[in-house]
MIDOSE-1310 file (N, C-alpha, C; in nm, 2 decimals, decimal comma, always signed):
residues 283
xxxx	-3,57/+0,70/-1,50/-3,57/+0,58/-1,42/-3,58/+0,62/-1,27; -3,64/+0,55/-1,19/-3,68/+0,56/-1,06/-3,53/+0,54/-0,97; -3,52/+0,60/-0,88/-3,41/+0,61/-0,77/-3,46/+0,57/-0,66; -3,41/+0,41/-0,70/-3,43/+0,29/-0,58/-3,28/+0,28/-0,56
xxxx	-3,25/+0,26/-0,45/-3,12/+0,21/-0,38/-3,13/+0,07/-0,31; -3,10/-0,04/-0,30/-3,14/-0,20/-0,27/-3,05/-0,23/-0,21; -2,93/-0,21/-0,11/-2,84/-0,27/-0,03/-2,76/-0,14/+0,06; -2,83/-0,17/+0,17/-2,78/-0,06/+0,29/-2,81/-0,17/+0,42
xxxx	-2,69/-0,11/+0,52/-2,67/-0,16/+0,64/-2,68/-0,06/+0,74; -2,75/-0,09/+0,85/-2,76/-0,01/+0,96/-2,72/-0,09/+1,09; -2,72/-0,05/+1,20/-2,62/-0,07/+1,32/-2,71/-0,25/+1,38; -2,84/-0,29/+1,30/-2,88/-0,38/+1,31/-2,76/-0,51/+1,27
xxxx	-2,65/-0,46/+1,15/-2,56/-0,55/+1,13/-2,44/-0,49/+1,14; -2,37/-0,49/+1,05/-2,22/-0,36/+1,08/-2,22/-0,27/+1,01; -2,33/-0,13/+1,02/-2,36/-0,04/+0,99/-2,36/+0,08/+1,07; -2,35/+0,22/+1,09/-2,36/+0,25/+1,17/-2,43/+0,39/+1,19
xxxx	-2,55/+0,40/+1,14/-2,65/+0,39/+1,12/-2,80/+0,34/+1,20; -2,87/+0,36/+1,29/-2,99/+0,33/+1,30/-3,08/+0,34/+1,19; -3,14/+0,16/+1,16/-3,25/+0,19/+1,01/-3,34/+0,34/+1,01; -3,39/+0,40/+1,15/-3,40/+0,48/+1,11/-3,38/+0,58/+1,02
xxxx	-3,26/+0,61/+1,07/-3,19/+0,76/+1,02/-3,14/+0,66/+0,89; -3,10/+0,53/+0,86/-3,06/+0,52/+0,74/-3,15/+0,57/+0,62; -3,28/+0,57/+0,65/-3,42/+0,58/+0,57/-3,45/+0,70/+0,55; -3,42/+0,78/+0,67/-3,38/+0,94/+0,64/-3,32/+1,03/+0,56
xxxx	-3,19/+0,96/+0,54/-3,08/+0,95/+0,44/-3,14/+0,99/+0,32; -3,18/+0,80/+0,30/-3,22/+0,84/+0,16/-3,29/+0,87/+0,15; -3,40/+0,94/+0,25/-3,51/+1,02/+0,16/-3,48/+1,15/+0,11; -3,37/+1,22/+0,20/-3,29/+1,32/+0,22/-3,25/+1,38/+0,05
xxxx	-3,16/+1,19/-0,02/-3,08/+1,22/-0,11/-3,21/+1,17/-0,24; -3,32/+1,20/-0,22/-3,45/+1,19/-0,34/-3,43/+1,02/-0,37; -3,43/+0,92/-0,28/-3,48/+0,80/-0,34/-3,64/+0,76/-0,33; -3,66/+0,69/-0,47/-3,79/+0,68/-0,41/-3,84/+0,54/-0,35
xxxx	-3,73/+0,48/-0,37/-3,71/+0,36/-0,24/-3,60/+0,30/-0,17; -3,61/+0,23/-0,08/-3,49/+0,24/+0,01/-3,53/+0,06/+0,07; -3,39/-0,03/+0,06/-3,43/-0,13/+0,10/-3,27/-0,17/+0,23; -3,33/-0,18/+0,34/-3,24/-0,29/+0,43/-3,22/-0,42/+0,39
xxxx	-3,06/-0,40/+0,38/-3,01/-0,54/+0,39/-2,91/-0,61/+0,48; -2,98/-0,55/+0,55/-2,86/-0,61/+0,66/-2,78/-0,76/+0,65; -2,67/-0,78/+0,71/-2,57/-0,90/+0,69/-2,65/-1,03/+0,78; -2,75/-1,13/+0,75/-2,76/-1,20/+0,80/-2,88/-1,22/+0,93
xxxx	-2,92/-1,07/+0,91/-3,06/-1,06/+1,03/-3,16/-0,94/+0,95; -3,32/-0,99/+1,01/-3,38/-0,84/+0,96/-3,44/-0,78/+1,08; -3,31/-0,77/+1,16/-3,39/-0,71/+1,30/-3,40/-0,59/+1,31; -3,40/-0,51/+1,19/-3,35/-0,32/+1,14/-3,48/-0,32/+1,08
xxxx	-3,54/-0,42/+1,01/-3,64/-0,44/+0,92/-3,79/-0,35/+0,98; -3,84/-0,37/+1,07/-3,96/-0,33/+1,12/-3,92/-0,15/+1,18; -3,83/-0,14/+1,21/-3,80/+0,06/+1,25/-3,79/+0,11/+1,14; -3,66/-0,02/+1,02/-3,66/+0,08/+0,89/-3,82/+0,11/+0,82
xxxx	-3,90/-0,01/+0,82/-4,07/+0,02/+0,76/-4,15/+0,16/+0,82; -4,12/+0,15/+0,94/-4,22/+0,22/+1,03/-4,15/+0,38/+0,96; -4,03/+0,43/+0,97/-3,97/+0,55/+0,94/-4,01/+0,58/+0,82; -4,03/+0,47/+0,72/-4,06/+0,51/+0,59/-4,16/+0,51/+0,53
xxxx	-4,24/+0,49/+0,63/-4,35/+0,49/+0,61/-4,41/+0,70/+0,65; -4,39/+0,72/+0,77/-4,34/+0,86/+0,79/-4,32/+0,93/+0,70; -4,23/+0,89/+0,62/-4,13/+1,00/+0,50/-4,21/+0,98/+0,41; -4,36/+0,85/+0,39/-4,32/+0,86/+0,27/-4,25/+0,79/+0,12
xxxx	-4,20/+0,73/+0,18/-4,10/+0,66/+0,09/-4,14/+0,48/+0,09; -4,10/+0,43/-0,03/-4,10/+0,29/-0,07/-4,04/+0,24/+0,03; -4,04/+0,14/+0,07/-3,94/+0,06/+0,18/-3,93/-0,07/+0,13; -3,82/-0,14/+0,10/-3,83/-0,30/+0,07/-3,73/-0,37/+0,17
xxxx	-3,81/-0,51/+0,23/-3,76/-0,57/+0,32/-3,66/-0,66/+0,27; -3,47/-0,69/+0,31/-3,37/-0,75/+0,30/-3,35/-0,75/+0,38; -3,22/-0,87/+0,29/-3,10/-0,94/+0,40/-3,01/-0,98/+0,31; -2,89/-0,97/+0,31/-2,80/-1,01/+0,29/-2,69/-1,14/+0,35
xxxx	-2,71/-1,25/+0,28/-2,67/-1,36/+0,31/-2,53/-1,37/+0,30; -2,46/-1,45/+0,39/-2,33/-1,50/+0,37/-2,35/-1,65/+0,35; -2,26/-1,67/+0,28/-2,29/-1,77/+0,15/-2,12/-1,83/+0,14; -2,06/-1,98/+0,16/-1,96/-2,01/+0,10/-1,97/-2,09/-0,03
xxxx	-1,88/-2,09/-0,11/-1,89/-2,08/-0,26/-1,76/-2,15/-0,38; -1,74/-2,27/-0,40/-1,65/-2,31/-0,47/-1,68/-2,30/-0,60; -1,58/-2,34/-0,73/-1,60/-2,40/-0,86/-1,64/-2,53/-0,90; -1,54/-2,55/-0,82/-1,51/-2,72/-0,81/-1,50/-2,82/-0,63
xxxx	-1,54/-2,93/-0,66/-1,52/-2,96/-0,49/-1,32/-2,95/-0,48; -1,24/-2,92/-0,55/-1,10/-2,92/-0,51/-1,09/-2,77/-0,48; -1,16/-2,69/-0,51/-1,11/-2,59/-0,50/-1,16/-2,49/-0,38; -1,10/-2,36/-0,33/-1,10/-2,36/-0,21/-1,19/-2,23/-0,21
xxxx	-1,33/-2,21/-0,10/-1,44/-2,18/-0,10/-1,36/-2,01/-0,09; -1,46/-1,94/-0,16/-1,48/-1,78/-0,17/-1,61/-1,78/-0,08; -1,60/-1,65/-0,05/-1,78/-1,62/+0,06/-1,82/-1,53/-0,03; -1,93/-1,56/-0,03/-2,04/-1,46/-0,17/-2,15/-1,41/-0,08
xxxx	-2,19/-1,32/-0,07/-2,30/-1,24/-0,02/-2,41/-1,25/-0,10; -2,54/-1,28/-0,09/-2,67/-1,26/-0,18/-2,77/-1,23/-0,08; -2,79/-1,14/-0,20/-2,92/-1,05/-0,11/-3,06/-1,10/-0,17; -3,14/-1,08/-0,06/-3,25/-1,16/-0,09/-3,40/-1,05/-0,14
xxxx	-3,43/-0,95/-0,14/-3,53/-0,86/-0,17/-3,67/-0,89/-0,17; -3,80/-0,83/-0,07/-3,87/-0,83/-0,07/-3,91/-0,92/+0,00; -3,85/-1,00/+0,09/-3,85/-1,10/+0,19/-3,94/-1,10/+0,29; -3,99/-1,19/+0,28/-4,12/-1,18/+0,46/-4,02/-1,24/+0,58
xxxx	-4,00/-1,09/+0,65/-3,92/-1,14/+0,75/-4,00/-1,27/+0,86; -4,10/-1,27/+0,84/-4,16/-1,43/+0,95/-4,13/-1,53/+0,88; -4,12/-1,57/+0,79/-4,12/-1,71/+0,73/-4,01/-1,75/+0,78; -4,09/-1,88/+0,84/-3,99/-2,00/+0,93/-3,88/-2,04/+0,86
xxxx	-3,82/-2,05/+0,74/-3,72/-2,13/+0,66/-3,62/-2,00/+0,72; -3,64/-1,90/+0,67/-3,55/-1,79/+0,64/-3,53/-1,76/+0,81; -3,64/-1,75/+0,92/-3,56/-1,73/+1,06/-3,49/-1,84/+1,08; -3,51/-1,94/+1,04/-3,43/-2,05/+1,11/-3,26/-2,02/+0,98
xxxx	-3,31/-2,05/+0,91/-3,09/-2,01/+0,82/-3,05/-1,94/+0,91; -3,11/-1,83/+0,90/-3,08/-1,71/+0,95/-2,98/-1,69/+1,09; -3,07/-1,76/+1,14/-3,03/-1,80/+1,31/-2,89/-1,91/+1,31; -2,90/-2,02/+1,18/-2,77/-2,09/+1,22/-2,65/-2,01/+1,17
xxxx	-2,66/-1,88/+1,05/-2,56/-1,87/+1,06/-2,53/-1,74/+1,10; -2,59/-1,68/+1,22/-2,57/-1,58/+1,34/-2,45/-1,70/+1,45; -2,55/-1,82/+1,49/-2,44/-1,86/+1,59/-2,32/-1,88/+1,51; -2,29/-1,95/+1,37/-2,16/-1,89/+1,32/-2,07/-1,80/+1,35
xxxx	-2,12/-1,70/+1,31/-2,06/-1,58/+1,36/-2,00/-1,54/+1,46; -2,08/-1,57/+1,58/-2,03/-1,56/+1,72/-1,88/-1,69/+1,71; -1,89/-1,75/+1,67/-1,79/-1,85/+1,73/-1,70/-1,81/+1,62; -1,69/-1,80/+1,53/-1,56/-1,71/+1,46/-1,51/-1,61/+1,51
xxxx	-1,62/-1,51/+1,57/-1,53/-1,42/+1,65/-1,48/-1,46/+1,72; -1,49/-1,56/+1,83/-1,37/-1,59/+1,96/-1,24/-1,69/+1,89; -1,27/-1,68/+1,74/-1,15/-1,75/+1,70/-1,02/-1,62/+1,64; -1,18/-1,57/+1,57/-1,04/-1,41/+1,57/-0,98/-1,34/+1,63
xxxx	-1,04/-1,36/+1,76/-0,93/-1,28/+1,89/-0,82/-1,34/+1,94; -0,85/-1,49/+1,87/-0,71/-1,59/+1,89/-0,61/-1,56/+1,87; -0,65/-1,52/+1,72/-0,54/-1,50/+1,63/-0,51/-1,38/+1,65; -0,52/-1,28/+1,67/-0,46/-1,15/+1,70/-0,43/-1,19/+1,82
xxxx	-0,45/-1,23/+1,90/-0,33/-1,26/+2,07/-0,23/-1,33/+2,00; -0,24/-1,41/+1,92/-0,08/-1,51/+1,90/-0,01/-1,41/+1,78; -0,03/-1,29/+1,74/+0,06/-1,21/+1,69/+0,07/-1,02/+1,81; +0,06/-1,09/+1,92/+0,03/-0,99/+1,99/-0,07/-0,86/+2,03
xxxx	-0,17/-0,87/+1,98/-0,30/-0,79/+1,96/-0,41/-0,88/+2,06; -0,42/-0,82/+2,22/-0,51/-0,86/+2,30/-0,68/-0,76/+2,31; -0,73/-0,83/+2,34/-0,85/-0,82/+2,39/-0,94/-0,76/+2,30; -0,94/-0,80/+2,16/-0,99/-0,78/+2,07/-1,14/-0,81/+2,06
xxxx	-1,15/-0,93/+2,13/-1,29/-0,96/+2,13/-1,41/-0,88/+2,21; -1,35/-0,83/+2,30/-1,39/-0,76/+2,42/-1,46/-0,63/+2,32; -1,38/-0,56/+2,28/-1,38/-0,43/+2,18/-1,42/-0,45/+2,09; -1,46/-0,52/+2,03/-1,51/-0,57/+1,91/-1,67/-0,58/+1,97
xxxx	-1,69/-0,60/+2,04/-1,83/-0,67/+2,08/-1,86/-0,55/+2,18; -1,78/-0,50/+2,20/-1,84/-0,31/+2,26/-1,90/-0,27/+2,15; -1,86/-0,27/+2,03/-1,87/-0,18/+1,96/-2,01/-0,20/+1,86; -2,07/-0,34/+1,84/-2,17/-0,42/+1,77/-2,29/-0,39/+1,86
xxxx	-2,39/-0,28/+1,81/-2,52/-0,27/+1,89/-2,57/-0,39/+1,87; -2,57/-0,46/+1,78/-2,62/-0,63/+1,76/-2,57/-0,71/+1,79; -2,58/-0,77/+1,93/-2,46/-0,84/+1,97/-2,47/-0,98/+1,93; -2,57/-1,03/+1,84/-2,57/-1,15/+1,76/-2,47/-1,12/+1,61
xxxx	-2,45/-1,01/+1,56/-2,43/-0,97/+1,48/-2,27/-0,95/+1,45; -2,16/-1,02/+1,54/-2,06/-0,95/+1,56/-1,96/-0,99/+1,43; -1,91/-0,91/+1,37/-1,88/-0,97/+1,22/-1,69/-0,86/+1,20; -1,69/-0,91/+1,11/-1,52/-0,88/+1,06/-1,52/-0,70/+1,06
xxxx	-1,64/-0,64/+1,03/-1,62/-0,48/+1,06/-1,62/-0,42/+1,21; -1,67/-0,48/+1,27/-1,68/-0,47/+1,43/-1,50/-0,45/+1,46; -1,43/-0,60/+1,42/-1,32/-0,53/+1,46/-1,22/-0,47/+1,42; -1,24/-0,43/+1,26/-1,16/-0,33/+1,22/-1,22/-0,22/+1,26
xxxx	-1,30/-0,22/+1,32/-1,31/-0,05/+1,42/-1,26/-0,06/+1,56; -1,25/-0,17/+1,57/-1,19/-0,20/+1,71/-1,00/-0,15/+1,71; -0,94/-0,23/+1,59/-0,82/-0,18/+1,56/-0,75/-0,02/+1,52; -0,92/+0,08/+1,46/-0,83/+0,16/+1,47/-0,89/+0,22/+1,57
xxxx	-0,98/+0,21/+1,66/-0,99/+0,31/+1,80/-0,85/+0,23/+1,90; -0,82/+0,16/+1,87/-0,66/+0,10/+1,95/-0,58/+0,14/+1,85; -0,61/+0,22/+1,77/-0,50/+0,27/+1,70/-0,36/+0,22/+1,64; -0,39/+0,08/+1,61/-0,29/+0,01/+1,50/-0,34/+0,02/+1,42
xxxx	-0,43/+0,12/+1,33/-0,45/+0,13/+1,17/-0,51/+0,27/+1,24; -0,54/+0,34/+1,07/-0,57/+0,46/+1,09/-0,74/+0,50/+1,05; -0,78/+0,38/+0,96/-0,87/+0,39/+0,91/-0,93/+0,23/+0,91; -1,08/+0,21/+0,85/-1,11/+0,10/+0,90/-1,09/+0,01/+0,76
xxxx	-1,01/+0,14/+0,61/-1,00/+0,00/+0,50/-0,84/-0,02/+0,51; -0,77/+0,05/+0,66/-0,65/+0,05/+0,64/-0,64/-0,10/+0,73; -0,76/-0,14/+0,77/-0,75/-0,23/+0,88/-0,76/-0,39/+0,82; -0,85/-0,34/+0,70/-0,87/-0,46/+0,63/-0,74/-0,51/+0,52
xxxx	-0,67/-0,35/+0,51/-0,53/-0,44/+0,44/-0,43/-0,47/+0,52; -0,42/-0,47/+0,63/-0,33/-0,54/+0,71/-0,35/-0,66/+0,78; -0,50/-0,66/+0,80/-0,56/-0,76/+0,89/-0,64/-0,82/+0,80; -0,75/-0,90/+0,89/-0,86/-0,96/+0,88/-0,91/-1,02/+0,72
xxxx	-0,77/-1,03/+0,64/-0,82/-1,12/+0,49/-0,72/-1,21/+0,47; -0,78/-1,31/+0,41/-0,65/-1,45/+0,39/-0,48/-1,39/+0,40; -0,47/-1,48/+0,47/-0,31/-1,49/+0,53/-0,29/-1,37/+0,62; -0,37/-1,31/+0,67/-0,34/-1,20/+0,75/-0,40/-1,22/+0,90
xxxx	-0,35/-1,13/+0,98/-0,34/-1,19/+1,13/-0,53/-1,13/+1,18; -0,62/-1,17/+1,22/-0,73/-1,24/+1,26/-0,87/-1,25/+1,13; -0,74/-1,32/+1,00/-0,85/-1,36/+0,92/-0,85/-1,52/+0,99; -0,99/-1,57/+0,93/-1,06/-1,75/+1,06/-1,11/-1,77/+0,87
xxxx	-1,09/-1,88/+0,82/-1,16/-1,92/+0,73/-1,31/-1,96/+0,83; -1,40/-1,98/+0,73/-1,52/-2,03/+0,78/-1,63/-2,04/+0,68; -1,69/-2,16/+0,74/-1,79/-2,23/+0,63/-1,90/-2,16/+0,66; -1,96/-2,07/+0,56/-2,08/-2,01/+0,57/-2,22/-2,10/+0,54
xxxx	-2,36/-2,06/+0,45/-2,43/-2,19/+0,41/-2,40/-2,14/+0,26; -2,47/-2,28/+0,23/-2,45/-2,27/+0,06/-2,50/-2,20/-0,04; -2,49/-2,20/-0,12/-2,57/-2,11/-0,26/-2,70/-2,14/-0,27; -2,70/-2,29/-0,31/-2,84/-2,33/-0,29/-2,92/-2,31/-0,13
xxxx	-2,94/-2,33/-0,03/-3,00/-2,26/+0,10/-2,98/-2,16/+0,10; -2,91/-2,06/+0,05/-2,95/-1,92/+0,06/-3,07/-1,88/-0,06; -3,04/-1,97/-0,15/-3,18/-1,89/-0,24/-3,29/-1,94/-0,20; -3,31/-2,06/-0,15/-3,45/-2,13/-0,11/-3,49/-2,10/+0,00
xxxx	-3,39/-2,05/+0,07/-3,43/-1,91/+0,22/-3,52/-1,85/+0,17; -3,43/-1,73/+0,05/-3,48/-1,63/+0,00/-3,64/-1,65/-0,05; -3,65/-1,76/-0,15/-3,70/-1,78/-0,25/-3,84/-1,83/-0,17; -3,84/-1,93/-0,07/-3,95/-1,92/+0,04/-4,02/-1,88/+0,11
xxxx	-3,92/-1,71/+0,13/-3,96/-1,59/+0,22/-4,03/-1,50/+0,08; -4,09/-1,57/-0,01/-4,13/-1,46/-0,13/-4,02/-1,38/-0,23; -3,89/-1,37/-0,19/-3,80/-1,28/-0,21/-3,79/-1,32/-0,32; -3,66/-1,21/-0,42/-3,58/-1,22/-0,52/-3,45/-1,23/-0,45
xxxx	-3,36/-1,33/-0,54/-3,23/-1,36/-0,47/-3,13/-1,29/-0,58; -3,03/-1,20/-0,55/-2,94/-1,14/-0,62/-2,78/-1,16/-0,58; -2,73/-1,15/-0,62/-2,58/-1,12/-0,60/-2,54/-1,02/-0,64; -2,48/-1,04/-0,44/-2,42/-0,87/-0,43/-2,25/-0,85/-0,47
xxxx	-2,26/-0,72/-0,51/-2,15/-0,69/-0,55/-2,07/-0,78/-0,64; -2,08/-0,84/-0,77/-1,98/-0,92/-0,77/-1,85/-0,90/-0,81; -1,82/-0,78/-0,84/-1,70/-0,75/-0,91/-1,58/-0,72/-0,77; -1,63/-0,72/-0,67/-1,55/-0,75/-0,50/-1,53/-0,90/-0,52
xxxx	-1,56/-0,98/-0,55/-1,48/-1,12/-0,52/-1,34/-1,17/-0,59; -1,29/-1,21/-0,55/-1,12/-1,24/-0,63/-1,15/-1,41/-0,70; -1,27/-1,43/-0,82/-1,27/-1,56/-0,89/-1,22/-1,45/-1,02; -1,19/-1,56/-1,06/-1,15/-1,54/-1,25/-1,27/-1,57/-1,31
xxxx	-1,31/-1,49/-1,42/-1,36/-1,49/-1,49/-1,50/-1,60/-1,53; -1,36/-1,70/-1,55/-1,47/-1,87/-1,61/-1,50/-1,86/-1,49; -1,44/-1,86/-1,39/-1,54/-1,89/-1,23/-1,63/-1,82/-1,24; -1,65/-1,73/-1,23/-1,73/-1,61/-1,25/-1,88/-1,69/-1,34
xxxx	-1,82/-1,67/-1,45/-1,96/-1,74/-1,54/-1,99/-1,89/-1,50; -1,90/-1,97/-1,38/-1,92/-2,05/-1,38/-2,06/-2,07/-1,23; -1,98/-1,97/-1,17/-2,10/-1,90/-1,04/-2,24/-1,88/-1,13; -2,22/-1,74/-1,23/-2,37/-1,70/-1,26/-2,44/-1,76/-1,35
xxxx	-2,39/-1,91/-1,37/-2,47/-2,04/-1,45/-2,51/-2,07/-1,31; -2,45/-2,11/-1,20/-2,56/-2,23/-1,14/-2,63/-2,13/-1,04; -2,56/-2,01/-1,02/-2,68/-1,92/-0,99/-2,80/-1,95/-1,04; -2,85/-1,91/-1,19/-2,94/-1,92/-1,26/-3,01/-2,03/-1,20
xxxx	-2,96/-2,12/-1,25/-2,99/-2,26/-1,24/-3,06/-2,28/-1,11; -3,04/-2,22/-1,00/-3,09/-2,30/-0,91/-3,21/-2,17/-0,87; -3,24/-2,07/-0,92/-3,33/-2,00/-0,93/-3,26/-1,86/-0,85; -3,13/-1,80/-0,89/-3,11/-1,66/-0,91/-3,18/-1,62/-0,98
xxxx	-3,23/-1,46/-0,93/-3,31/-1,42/-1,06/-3,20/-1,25/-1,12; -3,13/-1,21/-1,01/-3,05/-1,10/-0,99/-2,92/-1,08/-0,99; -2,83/-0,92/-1,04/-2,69/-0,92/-1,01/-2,66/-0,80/-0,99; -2,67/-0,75/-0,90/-2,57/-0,56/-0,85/-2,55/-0,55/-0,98
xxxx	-2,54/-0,44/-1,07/-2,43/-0,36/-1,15/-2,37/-0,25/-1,10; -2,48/-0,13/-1,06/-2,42/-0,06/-1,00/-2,44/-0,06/-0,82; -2,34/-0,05/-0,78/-2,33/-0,05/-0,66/-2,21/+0,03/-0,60; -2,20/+0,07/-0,49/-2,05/+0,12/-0,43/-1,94/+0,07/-0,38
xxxx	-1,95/-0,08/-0,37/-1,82/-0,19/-0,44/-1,80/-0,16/-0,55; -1,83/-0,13/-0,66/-1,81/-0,12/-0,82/-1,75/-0,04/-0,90; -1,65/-0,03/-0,95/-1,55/+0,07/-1,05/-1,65/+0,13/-1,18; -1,65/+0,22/-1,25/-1,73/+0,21/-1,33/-1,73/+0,14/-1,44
xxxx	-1,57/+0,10/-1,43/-1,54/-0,01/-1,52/-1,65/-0,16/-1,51; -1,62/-0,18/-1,38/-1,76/-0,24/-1,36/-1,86/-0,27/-1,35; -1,91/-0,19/-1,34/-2,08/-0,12/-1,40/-2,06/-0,16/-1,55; -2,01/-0,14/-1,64/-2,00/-0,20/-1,77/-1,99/-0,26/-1,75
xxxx	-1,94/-0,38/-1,71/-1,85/-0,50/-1,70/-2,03/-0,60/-1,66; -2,06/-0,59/-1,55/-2,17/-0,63/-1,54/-2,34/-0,64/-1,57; -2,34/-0,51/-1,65/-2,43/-0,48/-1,68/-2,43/-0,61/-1,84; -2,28/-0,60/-1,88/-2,28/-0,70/-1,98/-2,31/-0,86/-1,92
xxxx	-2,32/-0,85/-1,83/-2,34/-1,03/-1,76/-2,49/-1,03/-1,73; -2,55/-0,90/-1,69/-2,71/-0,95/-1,70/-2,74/-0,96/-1,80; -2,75/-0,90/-1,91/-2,77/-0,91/-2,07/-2,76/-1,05/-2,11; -2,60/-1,07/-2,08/-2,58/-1,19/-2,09/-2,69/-1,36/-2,04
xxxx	-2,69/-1,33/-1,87/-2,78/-1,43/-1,85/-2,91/-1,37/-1,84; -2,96/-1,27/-1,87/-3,11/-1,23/-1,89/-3,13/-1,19/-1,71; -3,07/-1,16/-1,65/-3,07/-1,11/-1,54/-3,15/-1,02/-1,45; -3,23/-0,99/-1,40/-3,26/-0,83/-1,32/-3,12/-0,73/-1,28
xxxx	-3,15/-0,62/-1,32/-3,05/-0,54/-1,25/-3,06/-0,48/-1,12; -2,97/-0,46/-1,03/-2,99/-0,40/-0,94/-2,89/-0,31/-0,92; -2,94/-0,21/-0,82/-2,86/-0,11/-0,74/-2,88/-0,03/-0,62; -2,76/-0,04/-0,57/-2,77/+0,00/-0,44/-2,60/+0,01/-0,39
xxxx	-2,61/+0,14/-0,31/-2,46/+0,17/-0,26/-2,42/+0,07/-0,16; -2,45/+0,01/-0,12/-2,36/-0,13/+0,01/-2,34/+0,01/+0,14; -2,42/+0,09/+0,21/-2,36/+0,16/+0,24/-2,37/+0,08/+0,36; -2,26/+0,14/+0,49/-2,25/+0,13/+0,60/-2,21/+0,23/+0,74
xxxx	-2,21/+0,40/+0,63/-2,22/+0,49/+0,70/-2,12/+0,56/+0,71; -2,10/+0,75/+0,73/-2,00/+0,82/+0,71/-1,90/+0,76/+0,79; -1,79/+0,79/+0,63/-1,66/+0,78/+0,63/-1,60/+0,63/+0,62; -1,72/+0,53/+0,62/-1,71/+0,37/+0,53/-1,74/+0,35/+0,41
xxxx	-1,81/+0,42/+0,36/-1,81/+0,38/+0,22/-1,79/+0,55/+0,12; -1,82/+0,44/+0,00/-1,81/+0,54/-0,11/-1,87/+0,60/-0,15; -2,06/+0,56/-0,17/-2,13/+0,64/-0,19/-2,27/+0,61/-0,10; -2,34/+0,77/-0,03/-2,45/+0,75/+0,00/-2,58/+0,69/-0,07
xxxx	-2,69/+0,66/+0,00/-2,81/+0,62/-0,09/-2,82/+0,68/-0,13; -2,88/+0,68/-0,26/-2,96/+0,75/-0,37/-2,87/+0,81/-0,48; -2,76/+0,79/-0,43/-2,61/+0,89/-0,51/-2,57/+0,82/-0,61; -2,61/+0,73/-0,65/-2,48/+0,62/-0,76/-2,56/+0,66/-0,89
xxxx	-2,45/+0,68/-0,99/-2,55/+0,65/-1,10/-2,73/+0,57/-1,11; -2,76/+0,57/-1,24/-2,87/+0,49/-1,29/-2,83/+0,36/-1,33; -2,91/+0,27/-1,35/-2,92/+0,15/-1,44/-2,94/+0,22/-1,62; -2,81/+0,14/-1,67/-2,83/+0,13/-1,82/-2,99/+0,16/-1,83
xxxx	-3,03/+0,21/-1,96/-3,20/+0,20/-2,02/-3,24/+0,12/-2,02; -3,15/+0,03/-2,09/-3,19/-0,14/-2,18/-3,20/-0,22/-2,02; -3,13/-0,23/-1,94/-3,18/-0,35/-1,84/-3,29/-0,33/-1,73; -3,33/-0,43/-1,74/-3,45/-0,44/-1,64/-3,42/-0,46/-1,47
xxxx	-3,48/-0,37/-1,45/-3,46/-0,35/-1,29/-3,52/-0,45/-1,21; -3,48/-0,52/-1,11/-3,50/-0,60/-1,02/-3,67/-0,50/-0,95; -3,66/-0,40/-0,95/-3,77/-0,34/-0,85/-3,92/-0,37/-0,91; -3,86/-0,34/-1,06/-4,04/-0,39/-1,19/-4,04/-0,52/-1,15
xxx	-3,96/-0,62/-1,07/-4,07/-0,74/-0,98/-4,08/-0,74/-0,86; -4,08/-0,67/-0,79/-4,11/-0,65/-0,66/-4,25/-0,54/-0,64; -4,31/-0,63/-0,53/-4,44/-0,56/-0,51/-4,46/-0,45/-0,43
């Protein structure tokens, strides 16, 4: 089986990484494709093409959507990421989402630095937004590096369990766009729409099947199994849910660069035999 890797971030979103050198990487680690997915923008998209073109290497154009996400209208929204694959970065539908939910972003951040001033933690926003070469891009990892170069955490997943997640001091709830406008983004821009990582989100189960029904439904065609969010336990675990809904598989490490994640491109296991890879439809 071919060693495609499908979800990498470079300093285009909170990566840290130039798409360059991310494409370097993995040509380094024998992929024989490599796709940007940055959080929300494909402004990495055109350096990451050009470099890999150089090397050599397959290049597929992403993005990774932020997405808010209930079961029920009582119940209280999760944020789901879906990545979209093989995307024409010009298409008008997908720059314009795109764009409304960048200004998002910005305006949560000045809410997050709220919240860390009213538990004593100043000028977070400042440092946070030093640190984001994409200053449209300013997102929840920006300032868990911000916290440990100020040195109240030691590390940046020591930052995420103290801080910045429900009930903790500068998590901001916030309404992302929906399930459906993220696939018809995608699905407009040519792409395949997947869902990333899903064994990272905290739904139960029936929620779980109850997500990758209207997934389907509204024209998912994809689901991570293996990825660098994923236990191996999970990799099972999901490989049984594409089977299940007849799925594309995908894979790709989520990287975002030494000493953030778990594994580089091209490093994670393979896809099961039996499942079909998201890449046999991509052109």
């Amino acid at each position: 089986m071919n060693n495609f890797d499908l979800h990498n971030h470079s300093t285009a979103s909170d990566g840290l990484l130039p798409a360059a050198d991310l494409v370097a990487l993995a040509a380094r680690n024998g992929c024989d494709a490599v796709a940007l997915t940055d959080h929300d923008t494909t402004d990495g998209i055109a350096s990451g093409r050009a470099a890999a073109l150089d090397l050599g290497l397959k290049f597929i154009a992403g993005v990774e959507i932020s997405v808010s996400w209930s079961p029920s209208i009582e119940a209280k929204s999760t944020t789901l990421h879906i990545v979209g694959l093989g995307v024409d970065i010009d298409n008008a539908a997908l720059i314009s989402g795109l764009d409304s939910i960048r200004q998002g972003r910005f305006d949560r951040a000045k809410l997050m630095s709220d919240d860390f001033a009213r538990v004593g933690i100043t000028g977070m926003f400042d440092a946070a937004y030093a640190l984001a070469e994409n200053k449209t891009m300013l997102g929840r990892t920006h300032f868990a590096r911000a916290l440990v170069n100020a040195k109240h955490v030691t590390s940046v997943g020591k930052a995420f369990e103290r801080y910045l997640t429900y009930g903790r001091p500068g998590f901001v709830p916030h309404e992302w766009t929906s399930l459906s406008e993220s696939i018809d983004w995608i699905r407009s821009a040519g792409g395949i729409a997947v869902i990333a990582h899903p064994g990272r989100y905290n739904i139960s189960k029936p929620d779980m099947t109850v997500l990758l029904t209207e997934f389907k439904e509204l024209g998912g065609a994809g689901i991570e199994v293996i990825t660098g969010s994923h236990t191996p336990q999970q990799y099972r675990e999901y490989a049984t849910r594409a089977r299940e809904f007849g799925f594309l598989a995908s894979r790709g490490a989520d990287y975002h660069g030494p000493g953030e994640s778990r594994s580089e491109p091209g490093k994670l296991p393979l896809l099961p035999n039996d499942l079909v890879p998201v890449w046999s439809q991509l052109q």
